[in-house]
C-alpha positions as a Markdown table, in Angstrom:
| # | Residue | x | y | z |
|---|---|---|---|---|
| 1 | Unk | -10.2 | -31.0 | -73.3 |
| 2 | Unk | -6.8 | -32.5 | -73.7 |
| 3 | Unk | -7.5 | -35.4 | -70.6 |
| 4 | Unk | -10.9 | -36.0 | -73.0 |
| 5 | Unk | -8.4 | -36.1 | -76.4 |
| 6 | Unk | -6.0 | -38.4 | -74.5 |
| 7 | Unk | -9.3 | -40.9 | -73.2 |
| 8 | Unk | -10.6 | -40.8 | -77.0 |
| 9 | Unk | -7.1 | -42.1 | -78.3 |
| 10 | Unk | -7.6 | -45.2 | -75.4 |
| 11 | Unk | -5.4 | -43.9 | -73.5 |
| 12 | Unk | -5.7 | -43.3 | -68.9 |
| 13 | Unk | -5.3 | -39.4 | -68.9 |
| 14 | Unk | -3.4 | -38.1 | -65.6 |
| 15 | Unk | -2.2 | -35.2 | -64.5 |
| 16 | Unk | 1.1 | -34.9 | -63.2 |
| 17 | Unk | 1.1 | -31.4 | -61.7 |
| 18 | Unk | 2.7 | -28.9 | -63.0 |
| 19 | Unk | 5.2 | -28.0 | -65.6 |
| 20 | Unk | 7.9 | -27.1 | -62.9 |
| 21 | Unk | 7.6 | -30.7 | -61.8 |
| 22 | Unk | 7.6 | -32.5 | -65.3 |
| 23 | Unk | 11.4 | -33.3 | -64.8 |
| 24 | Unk | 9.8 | -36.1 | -62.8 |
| 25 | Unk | 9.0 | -37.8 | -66.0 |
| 26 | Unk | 12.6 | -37.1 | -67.4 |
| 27 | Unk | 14.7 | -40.3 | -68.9 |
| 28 | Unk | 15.9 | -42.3 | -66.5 |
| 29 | Unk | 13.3 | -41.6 | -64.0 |
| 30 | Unk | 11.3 | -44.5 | -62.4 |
| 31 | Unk | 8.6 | -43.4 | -64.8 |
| 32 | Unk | 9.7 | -42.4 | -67.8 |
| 33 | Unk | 8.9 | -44.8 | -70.7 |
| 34 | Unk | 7.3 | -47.7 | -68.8 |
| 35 | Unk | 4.3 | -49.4 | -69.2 |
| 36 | Unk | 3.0 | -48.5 | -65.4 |
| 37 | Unk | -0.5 | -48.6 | -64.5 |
| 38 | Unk | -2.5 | -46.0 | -64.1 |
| 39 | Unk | -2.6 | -46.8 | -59.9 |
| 40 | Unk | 1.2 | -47.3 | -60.2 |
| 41 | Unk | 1.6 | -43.9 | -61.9 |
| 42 | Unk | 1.8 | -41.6 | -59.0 |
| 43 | Unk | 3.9 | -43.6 | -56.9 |
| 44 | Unk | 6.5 | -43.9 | -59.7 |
| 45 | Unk | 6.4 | -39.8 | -59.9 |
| 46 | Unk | 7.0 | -39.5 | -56.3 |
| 47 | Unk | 9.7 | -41.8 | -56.1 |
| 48 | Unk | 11.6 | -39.5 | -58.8 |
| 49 | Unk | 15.2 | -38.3 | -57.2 |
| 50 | Unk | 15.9 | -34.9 | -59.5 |
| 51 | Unk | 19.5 | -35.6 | -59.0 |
| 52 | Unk | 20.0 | -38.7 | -59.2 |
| 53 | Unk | 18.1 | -39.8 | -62.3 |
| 54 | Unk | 19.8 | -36.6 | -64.1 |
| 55 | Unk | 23.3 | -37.6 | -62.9 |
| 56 | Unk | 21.9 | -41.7 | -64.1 |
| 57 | Unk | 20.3 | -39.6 | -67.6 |
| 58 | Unk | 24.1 | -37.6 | -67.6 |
| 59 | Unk | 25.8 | -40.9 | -68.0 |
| 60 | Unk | 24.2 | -42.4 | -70.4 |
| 61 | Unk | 26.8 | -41.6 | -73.4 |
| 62 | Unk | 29.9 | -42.8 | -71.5 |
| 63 | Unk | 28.0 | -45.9 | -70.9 |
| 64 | Unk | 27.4 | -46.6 | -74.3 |
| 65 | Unk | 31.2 | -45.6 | -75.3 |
| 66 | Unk | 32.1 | -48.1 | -73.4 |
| 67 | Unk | 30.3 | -51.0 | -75.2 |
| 68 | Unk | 32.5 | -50.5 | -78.5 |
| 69 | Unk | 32.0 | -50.4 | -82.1 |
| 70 | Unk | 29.9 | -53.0 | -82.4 |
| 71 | Unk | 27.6 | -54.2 | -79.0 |
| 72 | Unk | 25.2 | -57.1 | -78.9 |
| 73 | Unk | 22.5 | -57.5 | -76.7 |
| 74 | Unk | 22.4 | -60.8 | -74.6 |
């Protein structure tokens, strides 16, 4: 029922296994807030590196500390 809810909304329905593997969509991760297609989906997920991309995820607020008070984007 929920793959059918997802299709009605317009959008590709896929199911990523199981809840112990969902930290392969965590931020940072090679598919985590992209605009893959569905055929590119499952490579993205299998490329995931747990440590890594949590270490990359980790980071993230040192990274922007170090941009100062007032960054611009170029």
């Amino acid at each position: 029922m929920a793959m059918r809810l997802v299709d009605d909304t317009g959008f590709d329905p896929y199911d990523a296994g199981a809840l112990a593997d969902s930290w392969r969509q965590q931020p940072m991760g090679p598919a985590y807030c992209t605009e893959l297609t569905l055929d590119e989906l499952p490579a993205a997920l299998a490329a995931a590196d747990r440590v890594k991309d949590a270490a990359v995820r980790d980071s993230m607020g040192e990274r922007f500390a170090t941009l100062g008070a007032d960054p611009t984007r170029w």
